[in-house]
C-alpha positions in Angstrom: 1.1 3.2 50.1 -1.4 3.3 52.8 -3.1 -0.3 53.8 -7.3 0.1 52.8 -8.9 -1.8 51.9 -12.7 0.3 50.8 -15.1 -2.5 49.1 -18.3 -2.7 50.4 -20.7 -4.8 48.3 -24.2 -3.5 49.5 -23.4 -0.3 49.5 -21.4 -0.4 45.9 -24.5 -2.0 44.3 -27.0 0.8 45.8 -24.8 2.9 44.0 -24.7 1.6 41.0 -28.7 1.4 41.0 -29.2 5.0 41.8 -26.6 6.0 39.4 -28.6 3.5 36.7 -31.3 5.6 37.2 -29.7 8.8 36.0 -27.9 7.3 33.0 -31.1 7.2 31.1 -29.9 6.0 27.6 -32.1 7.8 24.7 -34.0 5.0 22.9 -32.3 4.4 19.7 -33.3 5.4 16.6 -34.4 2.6 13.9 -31.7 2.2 11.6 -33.2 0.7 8.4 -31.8 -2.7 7.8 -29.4 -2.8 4.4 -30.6 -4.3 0.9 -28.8 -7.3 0.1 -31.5 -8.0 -2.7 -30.0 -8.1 -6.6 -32.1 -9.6 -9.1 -31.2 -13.3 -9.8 -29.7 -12.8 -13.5 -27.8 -10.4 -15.4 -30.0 -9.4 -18.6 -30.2 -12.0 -21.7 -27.5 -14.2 -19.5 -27.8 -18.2 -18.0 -28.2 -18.3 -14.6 -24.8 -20.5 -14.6 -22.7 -20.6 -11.5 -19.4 -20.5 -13.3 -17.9 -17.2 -12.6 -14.3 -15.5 -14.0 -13.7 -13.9 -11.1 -12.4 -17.3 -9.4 -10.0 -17.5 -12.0 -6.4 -16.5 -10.7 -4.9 -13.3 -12.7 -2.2 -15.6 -13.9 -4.7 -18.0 -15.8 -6.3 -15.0 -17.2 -3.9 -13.3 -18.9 -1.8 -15.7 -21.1 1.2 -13.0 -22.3 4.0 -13.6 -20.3 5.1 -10.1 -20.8 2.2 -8.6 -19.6 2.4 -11.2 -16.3 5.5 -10.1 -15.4 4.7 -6.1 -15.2 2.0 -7.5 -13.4 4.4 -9.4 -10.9 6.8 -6.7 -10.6 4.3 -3.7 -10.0 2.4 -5.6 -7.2 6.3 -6.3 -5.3 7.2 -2.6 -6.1 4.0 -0.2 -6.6 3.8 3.0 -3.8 0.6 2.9 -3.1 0.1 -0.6 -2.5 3.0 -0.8 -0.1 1.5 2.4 1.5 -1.5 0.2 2.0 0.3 -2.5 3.3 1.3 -0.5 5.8 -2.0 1.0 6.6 -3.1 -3.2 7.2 -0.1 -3.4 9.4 -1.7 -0.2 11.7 -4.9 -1.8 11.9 -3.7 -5.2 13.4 -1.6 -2.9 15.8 -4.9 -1.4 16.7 -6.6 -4.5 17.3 -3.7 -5.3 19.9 -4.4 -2.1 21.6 -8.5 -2.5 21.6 -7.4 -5.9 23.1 -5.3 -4.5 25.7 -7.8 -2.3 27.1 -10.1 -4.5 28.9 -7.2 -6.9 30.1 -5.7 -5.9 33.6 -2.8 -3.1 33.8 0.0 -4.7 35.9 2.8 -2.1 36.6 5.5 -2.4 38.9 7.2 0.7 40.2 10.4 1.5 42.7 10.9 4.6 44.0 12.9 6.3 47.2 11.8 9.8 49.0 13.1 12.5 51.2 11.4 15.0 52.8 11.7 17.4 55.5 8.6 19.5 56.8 9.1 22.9 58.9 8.6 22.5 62.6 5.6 24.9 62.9 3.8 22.7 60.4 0.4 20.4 61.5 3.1 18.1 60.4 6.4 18.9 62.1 4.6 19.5 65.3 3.2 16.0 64.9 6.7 14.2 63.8 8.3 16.5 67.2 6.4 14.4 69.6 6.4 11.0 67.3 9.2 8.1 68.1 9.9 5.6 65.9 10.5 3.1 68.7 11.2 4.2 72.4 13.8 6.5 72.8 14.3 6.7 68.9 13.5 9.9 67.4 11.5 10.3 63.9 14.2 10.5 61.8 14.7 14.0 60.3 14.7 14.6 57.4 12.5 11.6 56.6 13.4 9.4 54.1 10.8 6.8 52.0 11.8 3.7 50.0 9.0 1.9 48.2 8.7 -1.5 45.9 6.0 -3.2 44.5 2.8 -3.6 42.2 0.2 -1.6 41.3 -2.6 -3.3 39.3 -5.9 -1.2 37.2 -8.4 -2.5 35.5 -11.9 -1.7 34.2 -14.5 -4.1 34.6 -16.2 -4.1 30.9 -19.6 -5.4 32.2 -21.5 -3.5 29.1 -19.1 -5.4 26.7 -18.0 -1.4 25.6 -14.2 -2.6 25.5 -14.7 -6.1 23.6 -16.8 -4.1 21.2 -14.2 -2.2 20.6 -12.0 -5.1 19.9 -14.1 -6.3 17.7 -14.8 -3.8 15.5 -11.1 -3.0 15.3 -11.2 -6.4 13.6 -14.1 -5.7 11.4 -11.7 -2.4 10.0 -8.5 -4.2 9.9 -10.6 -7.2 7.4 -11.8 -4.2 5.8 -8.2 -2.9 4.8 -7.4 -6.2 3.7 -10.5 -5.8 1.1 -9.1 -2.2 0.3 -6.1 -3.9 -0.8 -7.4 -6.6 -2.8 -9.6 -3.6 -4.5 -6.1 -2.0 -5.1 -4.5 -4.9 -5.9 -7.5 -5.7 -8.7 -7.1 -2.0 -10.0 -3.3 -1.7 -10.7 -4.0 -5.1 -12.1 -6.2 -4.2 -14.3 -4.7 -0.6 -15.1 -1.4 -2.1 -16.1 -3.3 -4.9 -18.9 -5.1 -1.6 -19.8 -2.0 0.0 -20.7 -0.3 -2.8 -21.9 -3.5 -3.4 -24.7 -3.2 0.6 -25.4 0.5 0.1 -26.0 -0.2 -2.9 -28.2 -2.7 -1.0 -30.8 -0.6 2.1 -30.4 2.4 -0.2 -32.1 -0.1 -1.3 -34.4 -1.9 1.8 -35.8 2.1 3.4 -36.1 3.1 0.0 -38.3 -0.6 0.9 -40.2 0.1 4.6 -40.6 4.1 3.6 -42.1 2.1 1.0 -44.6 -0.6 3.8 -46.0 2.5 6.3 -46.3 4.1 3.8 -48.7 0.6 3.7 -50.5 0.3 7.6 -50.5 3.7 7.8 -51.3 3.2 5.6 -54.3 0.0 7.4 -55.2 2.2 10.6 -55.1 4.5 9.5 -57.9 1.7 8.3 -59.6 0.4 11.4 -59.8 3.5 13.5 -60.8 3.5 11.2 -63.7 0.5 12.2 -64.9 0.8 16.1 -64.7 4.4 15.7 -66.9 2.1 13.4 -69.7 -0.7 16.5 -68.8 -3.4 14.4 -67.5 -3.1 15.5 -64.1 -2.7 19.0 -62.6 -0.4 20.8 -59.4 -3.3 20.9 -57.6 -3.5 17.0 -57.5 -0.1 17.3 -57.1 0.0 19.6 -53.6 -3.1 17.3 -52.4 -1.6 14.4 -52.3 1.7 15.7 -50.9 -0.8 17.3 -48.5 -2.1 13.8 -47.4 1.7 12.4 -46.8 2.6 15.1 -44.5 -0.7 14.8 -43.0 -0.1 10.8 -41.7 4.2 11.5 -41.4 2.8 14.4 -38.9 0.4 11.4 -37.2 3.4 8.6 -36.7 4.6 12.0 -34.1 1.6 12.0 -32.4 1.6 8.5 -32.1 5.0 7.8 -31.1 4.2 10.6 -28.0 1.1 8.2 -27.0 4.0 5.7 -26.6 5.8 7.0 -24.8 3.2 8.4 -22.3 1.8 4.9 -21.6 4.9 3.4 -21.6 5.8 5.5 -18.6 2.2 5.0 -17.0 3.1 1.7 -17.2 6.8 2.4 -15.1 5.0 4.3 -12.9 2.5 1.4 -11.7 5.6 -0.7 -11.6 7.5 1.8 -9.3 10.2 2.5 -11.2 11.6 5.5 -13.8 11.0 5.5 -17.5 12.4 2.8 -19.3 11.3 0.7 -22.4 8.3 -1.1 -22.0 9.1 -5.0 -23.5 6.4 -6.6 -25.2 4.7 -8.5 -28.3 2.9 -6.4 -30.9 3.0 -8.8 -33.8 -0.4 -10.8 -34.4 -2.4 -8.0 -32.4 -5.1 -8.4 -34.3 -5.6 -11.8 -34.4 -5.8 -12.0 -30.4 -8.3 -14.3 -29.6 -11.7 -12.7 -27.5 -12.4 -15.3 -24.8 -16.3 -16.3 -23.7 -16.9 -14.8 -20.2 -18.4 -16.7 -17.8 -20.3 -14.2 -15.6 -21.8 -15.9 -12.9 -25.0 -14.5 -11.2 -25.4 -11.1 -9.5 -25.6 -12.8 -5.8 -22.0 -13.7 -6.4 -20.8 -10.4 -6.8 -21.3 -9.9 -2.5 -18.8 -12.8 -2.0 -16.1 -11.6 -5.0 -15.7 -7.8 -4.9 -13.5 -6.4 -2.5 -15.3 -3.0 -2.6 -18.5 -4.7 -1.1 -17.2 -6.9 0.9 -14.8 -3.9 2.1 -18.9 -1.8 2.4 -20.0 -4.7 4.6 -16.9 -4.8 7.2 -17.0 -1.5 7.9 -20.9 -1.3 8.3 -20.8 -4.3 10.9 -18.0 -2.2 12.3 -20.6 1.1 12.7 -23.1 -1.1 14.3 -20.1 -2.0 17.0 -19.7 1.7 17.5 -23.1 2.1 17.7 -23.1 0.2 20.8 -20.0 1.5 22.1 -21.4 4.9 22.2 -24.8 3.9 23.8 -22.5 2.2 27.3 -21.1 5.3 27.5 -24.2 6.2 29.4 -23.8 3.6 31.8 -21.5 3.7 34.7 -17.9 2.3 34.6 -16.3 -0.1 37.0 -13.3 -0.1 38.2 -10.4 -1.4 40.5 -6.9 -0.5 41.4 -4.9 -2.7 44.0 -1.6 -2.6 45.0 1.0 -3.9 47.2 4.4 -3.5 48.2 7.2 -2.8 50.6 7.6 0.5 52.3 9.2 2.1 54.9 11.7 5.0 55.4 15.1 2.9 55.9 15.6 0.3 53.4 17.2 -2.5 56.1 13.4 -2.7 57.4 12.1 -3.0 53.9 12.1 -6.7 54.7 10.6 -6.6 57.7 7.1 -8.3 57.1 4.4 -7.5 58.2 5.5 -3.7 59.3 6.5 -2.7 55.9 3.8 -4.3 53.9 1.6 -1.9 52.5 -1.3 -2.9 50.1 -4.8 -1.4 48.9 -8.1 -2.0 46.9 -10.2 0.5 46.0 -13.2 -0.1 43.5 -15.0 2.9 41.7 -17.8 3.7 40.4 -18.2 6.6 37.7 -21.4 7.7 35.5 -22.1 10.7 34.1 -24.6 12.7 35.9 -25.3 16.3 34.6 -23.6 17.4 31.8 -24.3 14.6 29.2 -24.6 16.4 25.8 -21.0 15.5 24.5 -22.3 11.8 25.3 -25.5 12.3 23.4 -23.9 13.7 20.1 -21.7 11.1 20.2 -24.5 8.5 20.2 -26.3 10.6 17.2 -23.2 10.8 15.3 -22.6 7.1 15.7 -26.4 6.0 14.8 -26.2 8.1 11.5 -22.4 7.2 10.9 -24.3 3.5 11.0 -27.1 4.8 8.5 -24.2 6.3 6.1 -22.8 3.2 6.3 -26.1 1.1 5.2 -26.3 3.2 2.1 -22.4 3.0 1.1 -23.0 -0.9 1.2 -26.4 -0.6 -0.7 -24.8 1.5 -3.4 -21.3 -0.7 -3.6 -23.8 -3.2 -4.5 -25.2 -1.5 -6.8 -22.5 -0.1 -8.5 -20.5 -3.3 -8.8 -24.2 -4.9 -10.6 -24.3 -1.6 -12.8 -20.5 -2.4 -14.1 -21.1 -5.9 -14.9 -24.6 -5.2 -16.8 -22.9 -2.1 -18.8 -19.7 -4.2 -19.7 -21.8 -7.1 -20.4 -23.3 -5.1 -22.7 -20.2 -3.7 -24.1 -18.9 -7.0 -24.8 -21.7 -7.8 -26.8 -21.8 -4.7 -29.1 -18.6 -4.9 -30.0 -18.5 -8.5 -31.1 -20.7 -7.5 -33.8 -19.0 -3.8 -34.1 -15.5 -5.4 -34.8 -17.4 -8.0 -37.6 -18.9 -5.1 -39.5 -15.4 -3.4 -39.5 -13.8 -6.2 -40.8 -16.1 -5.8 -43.5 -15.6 -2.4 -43.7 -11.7 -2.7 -44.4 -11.8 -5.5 -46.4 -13.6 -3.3 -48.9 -12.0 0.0 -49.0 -8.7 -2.3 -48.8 -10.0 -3.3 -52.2 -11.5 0.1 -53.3 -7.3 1.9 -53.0 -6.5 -0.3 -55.8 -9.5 0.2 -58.0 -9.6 3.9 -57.4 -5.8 4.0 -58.7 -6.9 2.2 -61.5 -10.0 4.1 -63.0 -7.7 6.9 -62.2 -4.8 5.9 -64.5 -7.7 5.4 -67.3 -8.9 9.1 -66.4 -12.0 7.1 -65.2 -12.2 8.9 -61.8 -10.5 11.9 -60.0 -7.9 12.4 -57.5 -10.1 13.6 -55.3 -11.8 9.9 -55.3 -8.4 8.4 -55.1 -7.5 10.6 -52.0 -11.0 10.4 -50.3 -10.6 6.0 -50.7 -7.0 6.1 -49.4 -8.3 8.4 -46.4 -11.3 5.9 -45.7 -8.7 2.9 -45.9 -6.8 4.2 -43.5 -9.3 5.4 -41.1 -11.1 2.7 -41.6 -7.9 0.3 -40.3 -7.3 2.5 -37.6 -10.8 2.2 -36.3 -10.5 -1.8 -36.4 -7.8 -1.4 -34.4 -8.7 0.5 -31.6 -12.5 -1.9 -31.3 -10.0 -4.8 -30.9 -8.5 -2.5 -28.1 -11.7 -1.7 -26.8 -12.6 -5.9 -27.0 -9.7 -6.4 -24.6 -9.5 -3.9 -22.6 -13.8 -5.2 -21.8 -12.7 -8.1 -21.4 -10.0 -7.0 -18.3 -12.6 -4.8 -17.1 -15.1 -7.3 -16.8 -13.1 -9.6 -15.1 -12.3 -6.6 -12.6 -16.2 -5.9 -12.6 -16.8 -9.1 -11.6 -14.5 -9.5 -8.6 -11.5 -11.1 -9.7 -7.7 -10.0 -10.1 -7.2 -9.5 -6.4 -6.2 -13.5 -5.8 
């Protein structure tokens, strides 16, 4: 390591002023501000402050069953320990962006031999060179070096902390992605688990109208032996058991594929899925406390994810724009040298040190530069309009299952209605049609309704809860 020292401040800042004048940065480009704006209340709804999505998932959901696939899928799920990991890179990264406008420190140790030929520039020189007087230059020469070598880049136009920062900006905006995650397999596996509930109950519905049919269907052979009835009752209504013993098959398969949805969102092979189908009907449909749009910026992960990662393009945005200016920087180091390692400790003729500052800017070829910049500025646009429509979107859900909510309150009174009547109409049919007061048709087409009719009740009670879950994802919570 030679001894220079090559700092001169008068002339380094002429420099830098003639090399400001050719880094001309291209005026940026107005990037429209993004809409934060959502109207003040959701349609036909109080502008009340109390919100679901601040209720913990555990409060929500009251089956102790269903809590625990909840508990074991968010320890064991893929995907959400894939993102963990993926939150784990971005804190690395952080620690890197960090790094990079801190000083390098490096130490280094190294020995040398070399031996030049004697018609050299070189060997001529080291033929008539003595160490000391009467001491030869030792051939061949040998070089032993120790000491420390320190880098660093001056980040006058703040291009490296930017960086840092927005590494933070995308590391909180993983940490939304996961809560986003964590809300959907949340919500997917009380999805399942209320589809596995009405499944159970439209089989135990199905196995009750058999017994009806089947009923019907003696019935019926006992009138064609007194001649009031004919085959072709007969064949009809064996027709209409084979028909609903055929359905409990495609039924049971239904089962079976959520239950291993379920196993898969819990990380695990098929198994049976434990749980409580009794009193499904009866489940009581909670009053949901919506909140008002605003809050929806503050509880969904999604938009809260949209906004990180804007703040983080408008970072980059600046990155990109001091990579027309010149960069800054120093190296300095110093050690011991010299070529026998007894005289490394002779101080000062071993001690070897340096500093060297540098100035770079590009000059000529800029258009790599440029595109950058572009790219960044509309990557920053892009990014204004995925916020705008998160926002958006996450008002769009809430309004639509709002709405939802409220049609099938009334839905699921009118098909209580509806059953309670052709519940009633099986046993008059069978009656006028042992007085020859109706046909088997009638008696077929009531039994048919009945049935439908129950299965239909079943699946808006389904569609009640699984609202209600969707809401309460809509609406920002499951993720705490």
């Amino acid at each position: 390591m030679k001894n220079r020292i090559r700092i001169n401040k008068s002339h380094l800042f002429g420099v830098l002023a003639i090399l400001l004048l050719y880094s001309c940065v291209p005026t940026q480009k107005a990037i429209r501000e993004e809409n934060k704006v959502v109207p003040e209340q959701y349609k036909n709804r109080a502008t009340d402050t109390v919100n679901l999505a601040t209720v913990n998932w555990k409060d929500f959901f009251v089956d102790p069953k269903l809590i625990e696939l909840i508990e074991t899928a968010l320890a064991n799920n893929q995907e959400l320990n894939i993102m963990l990991q993926q939150i784990a890179m971005a804190n690395n990264e952080i620690k890197i962006r960090k790094g990079e406008y801190l000083p390098f420190v490096n130490v280094y140790a190294g020995t040398e031999v070399e031996k030049v030929g004697e018609y050299t520039r070189d060997g001529a020189v080291e033929e008539q060179l003595n160490i000391r007087e009467h001491k030869e230059f030792p051939e061949p020469l040998t070089d032993f070096s120790v000491g420390l070598n320190v880098s660093w880049e001056l980040d006058i136009w703040k291009k490296l902390r930017n960086g840092k920062k927005a590494a933070v900006l995308e590391y909180l905006s993983t940490i939304e992605g996961k809560n986003f995650m964590v809300t959907t397999i949340v919500s997917e596996i009380a999805n399942s688990y209320y589809e596995l509930l009405a499944l159970d109950n439209q089989l135990i519905i199905i196995e009750q109208n058999l017994e009806i049919q089947q009923n019907a269907l003696k019935m019926v052979k006992l009138q064609k032996e007194a001649a009031r009835a004919t085959q072709l009752a007969v064949r009809r209504f064996e027709a209409e058991v084979y028909k609903n013993q055929s359905n409990k098959f495609e039924i049971r398969q239904q089962i079976v594929e959520v239950e291993n949805n379920i196993n898969f969102l819990l990380g695990r092979f098929p198994q049976p899925i434990e749980r409580d189908s009794e009193n499904f009907i009866d489940l009581p449909i909670d009053a949901i406390s919506a909140g008002i749009p605003a809050q929806l910026l503050a509880n969904r992960p999604d938009i809260r994810q949209a906004e990180y990662e804007l703040e983080a393009s408008k970072l980059n945005v600046k990155i990109a724009k001091a990579n027309f200016y010149p960069s800054l920087g120093i190296n300095a180091g110093i050690g011991l040298q010299a070529f026998k390692t007894k005289f490394l400790t002779s101080t000062p003729e071993s001690l070897a040190y340096s500093l060297v500052g540098d100035v770079v800017s590009p000059l000529i070829n800029r258009n790599a530069i440029k595109a950058e910049y572009k790219n960044a500025n509309s990557r920053q646009l892009q990014a204004v309009f995925e916020y705008e429509k998160a926002i958006l979107n996450g008002y769009m859900e809430v309004a639509n299952t709002l709405s939802d909510i409220n049609n099938l309150k009334e839905n699921y009174a009118l098909k209580e209605l509806q059953v309670e009547a052709l519940t009633e109409a099986i046993d008059l049919s069978i009656r006028l049609f042992k007085s020859a007061r109706a046909e088997y048709t009638e008696v077929l087409l009531t039994q048919r309704e009945a049935l439908d009719s129950k299965i239909e009740i079943i699946e808006t009670k389904r569609d009640q809860l699984l609202a209600n879950v969707k809401i309460y994802q809509a609406l920002g919570g499951g993720w705490h």
